[in-house]
Every structure is written in C-alpha cells, then in structure tokens.
C-alpha positions as a Markdown table, in Angstrom:
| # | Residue | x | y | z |
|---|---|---|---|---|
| 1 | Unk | 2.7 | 17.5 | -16.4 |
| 2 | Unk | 0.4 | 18.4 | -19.1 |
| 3 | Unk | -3.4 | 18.9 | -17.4 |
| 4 | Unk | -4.4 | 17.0 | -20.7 |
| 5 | Unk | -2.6 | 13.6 | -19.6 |
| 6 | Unk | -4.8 | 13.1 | -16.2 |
| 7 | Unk | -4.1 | 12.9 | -12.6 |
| 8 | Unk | -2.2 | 11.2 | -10.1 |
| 9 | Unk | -4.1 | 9.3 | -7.7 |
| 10 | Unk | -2.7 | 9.2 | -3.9 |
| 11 | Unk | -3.7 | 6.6 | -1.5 |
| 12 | Unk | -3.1 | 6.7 | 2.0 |
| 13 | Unk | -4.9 | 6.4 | 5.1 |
| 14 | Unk | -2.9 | 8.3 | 7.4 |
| 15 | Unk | -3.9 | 11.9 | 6.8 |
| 16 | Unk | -0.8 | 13.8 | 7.5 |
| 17 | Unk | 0.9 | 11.8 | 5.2 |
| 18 | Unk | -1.3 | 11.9 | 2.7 |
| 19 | Unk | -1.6 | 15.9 | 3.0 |
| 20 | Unk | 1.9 | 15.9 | 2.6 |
| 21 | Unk | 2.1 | 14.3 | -0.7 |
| 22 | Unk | -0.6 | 15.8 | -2.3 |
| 23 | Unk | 0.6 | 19.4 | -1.9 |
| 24 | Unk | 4.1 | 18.5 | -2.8 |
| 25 | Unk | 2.8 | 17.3 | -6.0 |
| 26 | Unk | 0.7 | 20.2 | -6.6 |
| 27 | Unk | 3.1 | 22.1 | -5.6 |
| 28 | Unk | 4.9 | 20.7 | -8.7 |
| 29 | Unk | 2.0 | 21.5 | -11.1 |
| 30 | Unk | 1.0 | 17.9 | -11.0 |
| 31 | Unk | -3.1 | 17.9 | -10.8 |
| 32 | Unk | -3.7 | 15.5 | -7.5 |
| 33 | Unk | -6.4 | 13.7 | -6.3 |
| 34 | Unk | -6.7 | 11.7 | -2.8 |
| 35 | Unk | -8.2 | 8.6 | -1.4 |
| 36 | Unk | -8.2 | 7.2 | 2.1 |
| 37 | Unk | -8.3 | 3.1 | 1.3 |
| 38 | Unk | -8.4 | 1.1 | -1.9 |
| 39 | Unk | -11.7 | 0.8 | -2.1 |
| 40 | Unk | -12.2 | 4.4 | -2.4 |
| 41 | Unk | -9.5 | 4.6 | -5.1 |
| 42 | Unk | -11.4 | 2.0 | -7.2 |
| 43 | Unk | -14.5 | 4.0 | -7.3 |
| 44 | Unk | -12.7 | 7.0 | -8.2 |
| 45 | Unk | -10.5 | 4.9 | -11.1 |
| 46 | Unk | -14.6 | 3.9 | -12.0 |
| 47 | Unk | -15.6 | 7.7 | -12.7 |
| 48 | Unk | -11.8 | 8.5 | -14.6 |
| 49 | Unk | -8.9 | 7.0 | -15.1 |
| 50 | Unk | -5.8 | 8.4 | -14.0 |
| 51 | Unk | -2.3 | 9.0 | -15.2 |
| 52 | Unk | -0.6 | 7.4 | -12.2 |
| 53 | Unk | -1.8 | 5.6 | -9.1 |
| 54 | Unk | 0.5 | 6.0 | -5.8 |
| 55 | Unk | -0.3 | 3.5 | -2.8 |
| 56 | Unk | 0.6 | 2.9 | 0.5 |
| 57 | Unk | 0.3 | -1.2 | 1.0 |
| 58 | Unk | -1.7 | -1.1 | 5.0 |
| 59 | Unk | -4.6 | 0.6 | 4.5 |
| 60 | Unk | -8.2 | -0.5 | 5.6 |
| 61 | Unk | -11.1 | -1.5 | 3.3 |
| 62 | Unk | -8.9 | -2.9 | 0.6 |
| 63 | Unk | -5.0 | -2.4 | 0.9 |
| 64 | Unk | -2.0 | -1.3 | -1.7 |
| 65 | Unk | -1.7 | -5.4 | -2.8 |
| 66 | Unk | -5.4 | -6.1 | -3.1 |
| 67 | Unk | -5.8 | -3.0 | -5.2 |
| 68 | Unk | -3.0 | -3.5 | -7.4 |
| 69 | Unk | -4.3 | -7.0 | -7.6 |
| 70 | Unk | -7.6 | -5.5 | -8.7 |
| 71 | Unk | -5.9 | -3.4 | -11.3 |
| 72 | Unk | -3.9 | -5.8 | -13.1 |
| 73 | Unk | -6.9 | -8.3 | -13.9 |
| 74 | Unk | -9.3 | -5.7 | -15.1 |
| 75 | Unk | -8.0 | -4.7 | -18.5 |
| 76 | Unk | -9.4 | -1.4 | -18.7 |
| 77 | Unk | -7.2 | -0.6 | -15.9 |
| 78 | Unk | -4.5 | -2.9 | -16.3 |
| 79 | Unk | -1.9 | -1.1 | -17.5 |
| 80 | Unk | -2.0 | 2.3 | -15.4 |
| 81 | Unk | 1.7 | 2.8 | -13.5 |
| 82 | Unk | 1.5 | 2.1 | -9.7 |
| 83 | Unk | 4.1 | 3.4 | -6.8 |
| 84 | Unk | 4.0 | 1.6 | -3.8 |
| 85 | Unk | 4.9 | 3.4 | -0.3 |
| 86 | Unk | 5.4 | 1.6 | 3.0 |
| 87 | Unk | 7.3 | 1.6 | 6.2 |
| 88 | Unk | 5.6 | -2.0 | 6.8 |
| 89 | Unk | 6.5 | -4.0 | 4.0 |
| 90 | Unk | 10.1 | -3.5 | 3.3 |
| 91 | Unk | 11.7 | -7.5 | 3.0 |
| 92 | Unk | 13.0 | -8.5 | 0.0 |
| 93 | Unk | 10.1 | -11.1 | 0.1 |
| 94 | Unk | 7.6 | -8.3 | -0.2 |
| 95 | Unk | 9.5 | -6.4 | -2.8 |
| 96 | Unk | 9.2 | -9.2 | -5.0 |
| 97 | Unk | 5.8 | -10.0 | -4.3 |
| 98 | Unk | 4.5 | -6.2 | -4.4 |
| 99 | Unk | 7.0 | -6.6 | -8.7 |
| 100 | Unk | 5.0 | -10.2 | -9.4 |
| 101 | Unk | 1.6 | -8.8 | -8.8 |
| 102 | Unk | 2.4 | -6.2 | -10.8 |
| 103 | Unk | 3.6 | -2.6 | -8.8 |
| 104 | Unk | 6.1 | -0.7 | -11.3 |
| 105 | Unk | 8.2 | 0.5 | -8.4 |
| 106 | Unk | 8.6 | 0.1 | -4.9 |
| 107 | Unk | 9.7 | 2.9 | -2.4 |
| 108 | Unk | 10.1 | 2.7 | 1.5 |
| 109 | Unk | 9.1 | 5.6 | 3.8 |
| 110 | Unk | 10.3 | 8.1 | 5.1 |
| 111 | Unk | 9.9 | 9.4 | 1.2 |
| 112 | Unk | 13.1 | 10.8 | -0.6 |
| 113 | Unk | 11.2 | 13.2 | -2.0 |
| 114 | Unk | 13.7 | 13.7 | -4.3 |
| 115 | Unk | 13.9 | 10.5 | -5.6 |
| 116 | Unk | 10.5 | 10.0 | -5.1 |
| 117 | Unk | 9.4 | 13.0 | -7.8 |
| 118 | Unk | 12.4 | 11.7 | -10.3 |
| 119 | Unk | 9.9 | 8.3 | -10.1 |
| 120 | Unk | 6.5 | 10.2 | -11.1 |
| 121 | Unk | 8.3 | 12.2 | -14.0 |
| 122 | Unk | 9.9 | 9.2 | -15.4 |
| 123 | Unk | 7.0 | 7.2 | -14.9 |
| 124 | Unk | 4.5 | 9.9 | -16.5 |
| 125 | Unk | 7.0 | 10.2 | -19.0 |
| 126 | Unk | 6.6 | 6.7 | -20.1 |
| 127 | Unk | 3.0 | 6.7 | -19.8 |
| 128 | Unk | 0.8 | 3.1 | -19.2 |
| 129 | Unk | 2.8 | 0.2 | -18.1 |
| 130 | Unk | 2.8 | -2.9 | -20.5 |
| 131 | Unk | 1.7 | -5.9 | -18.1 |
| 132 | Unk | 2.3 | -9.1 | -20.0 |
| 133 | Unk | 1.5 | -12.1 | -16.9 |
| 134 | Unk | -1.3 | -11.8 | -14.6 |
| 135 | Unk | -1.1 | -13.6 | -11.2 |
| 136 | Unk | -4.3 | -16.0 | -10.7 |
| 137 | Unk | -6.6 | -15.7 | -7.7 |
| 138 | Unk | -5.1 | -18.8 | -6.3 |
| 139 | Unk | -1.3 | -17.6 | -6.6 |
| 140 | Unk | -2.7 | -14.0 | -5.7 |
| 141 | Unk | -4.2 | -15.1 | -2.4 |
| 142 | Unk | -1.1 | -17.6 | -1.2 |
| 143 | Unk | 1.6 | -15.2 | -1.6 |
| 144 | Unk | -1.1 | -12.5 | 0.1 |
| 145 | Unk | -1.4 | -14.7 | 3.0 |
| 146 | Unk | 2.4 | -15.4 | 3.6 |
| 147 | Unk | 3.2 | -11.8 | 3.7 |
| 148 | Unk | 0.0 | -11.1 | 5.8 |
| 149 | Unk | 1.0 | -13.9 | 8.2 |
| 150 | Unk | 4.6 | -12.9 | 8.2 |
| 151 | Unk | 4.2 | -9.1 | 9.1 |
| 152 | Unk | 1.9 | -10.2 | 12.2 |
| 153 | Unk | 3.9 | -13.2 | 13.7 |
| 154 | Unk | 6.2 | -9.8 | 13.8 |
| 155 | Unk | 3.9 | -7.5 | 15.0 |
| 156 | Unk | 3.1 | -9.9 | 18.0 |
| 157 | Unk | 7.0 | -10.2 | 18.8 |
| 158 | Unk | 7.6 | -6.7 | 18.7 |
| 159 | Unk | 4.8 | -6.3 | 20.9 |
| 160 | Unk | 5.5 | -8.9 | 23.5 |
| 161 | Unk | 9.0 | -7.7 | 23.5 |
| 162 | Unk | 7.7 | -3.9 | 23.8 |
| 163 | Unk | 5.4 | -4.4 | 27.0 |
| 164 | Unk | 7.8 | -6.2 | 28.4 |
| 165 | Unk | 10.7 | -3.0 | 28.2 |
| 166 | Unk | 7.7 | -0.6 | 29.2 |
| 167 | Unk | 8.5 | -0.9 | 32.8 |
| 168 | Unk | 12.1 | -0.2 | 32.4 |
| 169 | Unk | 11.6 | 2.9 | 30.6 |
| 170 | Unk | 12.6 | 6.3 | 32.2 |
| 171 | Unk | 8.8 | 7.9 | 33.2 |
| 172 | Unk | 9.5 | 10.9 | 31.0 |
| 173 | Unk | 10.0 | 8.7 | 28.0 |
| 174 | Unk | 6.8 | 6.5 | 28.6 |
| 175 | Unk | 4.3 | 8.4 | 26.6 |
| 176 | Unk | 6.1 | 8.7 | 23.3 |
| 177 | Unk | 7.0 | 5.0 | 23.8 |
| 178 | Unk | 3.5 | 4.0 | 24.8 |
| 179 | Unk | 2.3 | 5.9 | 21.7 |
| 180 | Unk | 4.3 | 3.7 | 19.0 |
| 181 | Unk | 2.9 | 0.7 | 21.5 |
| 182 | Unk | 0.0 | 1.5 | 20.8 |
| 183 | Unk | 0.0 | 2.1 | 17.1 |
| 184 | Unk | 1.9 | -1.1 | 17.0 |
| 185 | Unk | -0.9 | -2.9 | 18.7 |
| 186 | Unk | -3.4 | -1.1 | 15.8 |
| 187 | Unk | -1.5 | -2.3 | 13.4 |
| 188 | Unk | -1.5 | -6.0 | 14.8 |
| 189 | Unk | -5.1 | -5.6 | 14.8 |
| 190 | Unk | -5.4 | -4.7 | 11.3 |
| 191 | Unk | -3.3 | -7.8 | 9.8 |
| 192 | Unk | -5.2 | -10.1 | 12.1 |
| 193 | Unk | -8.3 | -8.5 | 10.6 |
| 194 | Unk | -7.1 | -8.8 | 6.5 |
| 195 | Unk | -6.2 | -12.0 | 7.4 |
| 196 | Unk | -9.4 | -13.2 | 8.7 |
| 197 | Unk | -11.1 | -12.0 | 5.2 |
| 198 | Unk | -8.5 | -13.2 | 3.5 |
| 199 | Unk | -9.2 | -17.0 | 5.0 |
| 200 | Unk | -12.9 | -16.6 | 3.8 |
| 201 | Unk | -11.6 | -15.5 | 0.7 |
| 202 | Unk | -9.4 | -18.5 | -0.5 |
| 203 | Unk | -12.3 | -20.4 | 1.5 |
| 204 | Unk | -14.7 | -19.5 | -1.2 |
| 205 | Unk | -12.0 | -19.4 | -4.2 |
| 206 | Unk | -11.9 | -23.2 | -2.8 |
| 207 | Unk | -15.7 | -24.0 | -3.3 |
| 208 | Unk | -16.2 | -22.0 | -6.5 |
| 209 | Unk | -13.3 | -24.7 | -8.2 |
C-alpha cells in the first residue's frame, strides 16, 4: 500500500492479539496504527481518517457493533471499509446483523492470515465502501440487544455447565481449565455490563421520541 492512501486502523483489546496483527501488517509494508476499544478508535478517526478500520466486536468502552454503528451515521466517516474479527460472535444471526449495520466483511478467529491479508488488499484496492441504508437508533439498539442477550444466556450455560465438570477434571488439567473458566466468567461480566448501558440507552431513545 501506497503511504499516500492512509492507514489501517486495528482494534482490539487483547494485546497479544492485537501485537500480532499490527506487525503482520507492517510487516507487509501496510502503515498500522492501534487502538484498545472503540472509543479510542473514534478519537483517532477524529484527528485522521484512515484507509481501513479492522475491529474485533467484544471490546470495552464501546465495542466492534457500536462503533461501526457510529461510523455509518456520521457521513464523514460513513463510507471507510470495516473488517470485523471475533471468536464470540460467529451465528449466522450475527453475521447478518454485523452486514445490516454495515461491516464490509466478516472473519472469525483464529485469523487465516492468508485469507485474512487477501481481504485488506482487495478491500484497499477498492477504496471507501458505498453505504446506501442506514439502520436507525431504534432498529440499531433492538437487534444490539438480541445479540447482547443471546451471547450471555450462553455465557451463563457454558458456565454453569463448566463449574459443574470442574470437579471431575484430572488435577493436572485444572489450571488451564480454570483459566478459560475464568475468562469465560469475564466475558459474562462484560455482556451483562453492555447490556445494562444498553437498557439506559433505548430508555432514553424512548423519552427523547
């Protein structure tokens, strides 16, 4: 990539991840610049606009869909290319939703980072994405909260189901397994978090009609 046609924009709160793709794409001559949470991202979008945005969806702050969101309804920024990443939102529900808000594509982790650096040439290539529909607030926040709601009435069964098998588990296995418990649990937090602001949210959507 030309240095001329700005930078790709990384997002991801999990650093090791997020170390990994930025020196795989500057590795490829691609000028990379990081952020830990949507919120950061959109004060670094503020300051210049970049090429290509690439988002993970669970992140704290502001996640992958509320920035996307955020994106397509501001027309200065409306039409910058966005890859989502995730290993949490992988349905065909949230595929579709992630498409409708307005993401360009949609990869699951573990990366193919083949496939994954096919996506950034192509897209680069094509340069800003036309957006022709916007999702309202309304529709935004409903189809939010269904996938919010969704992913943690799984979290919870996952956990449940996990404590429950921790006693059975061979005492040489028990710390990795209590490890993914754990993140599991942090994860669980995290959606029960987004979707207590989210609730205040559609709350005040609801008063300001």
């Amino acid at each position: 990539m030309n240095m001329q046609t700005g930078y790709v924009l990384i997002v991801e709160d999990v650093p090791d991840i997020l170390r990994l793709l930025e020196e795989t794409l500057k590795f490829k001559g691609y000028h990379a610049v990081t952020a830990y949470n949507g919120q950061e991202a959109l004060e670094i979008i503020q300051r210049q606009r970049p090429a290509l945005v690439i988002t993970d969806i669970m992140m704290p702050k502001l996640d992958g869909f509320g920035l996307v969101h955020r994106l397509r309804i501001n027309p200065e920024t409306r039409d910058i290319p966005v890859i989502f990443l995730t290993a949490t939102y992988v349905a065909l529900e949230d595929k579709a939703f992630a498409l409708n808000i307005g993401a360009t594509r949609f990869i699951e982790k573990p990366v193919n980072f083949e496939k994954f650096l096919d996506t950034i040439a192509e897209l680069l290539k094509k340069g800003p994405t036309k957006t022709t529909s916007i999702m309202s607030e309304a529709e935004f926040y409903e189809g939010y909260r269904q996938r919010l709601e969704q992913k943690f009435n799984q979290k919870v069964i996952q956990i449940t189901r996990d404590e429950r098998l921790l006693s059975t588990i061979p005492e040489e296995e028990k710390s990795t397994f209590r490890a993914s418990l754990q993140m599991a649990i942090h994860e669980r937090d995290e959606l029960q978090r987004l979707l207590a602001e989210l609730r205040v949210r559609i709350e005040n959507t609801a008063r300001s009609e």
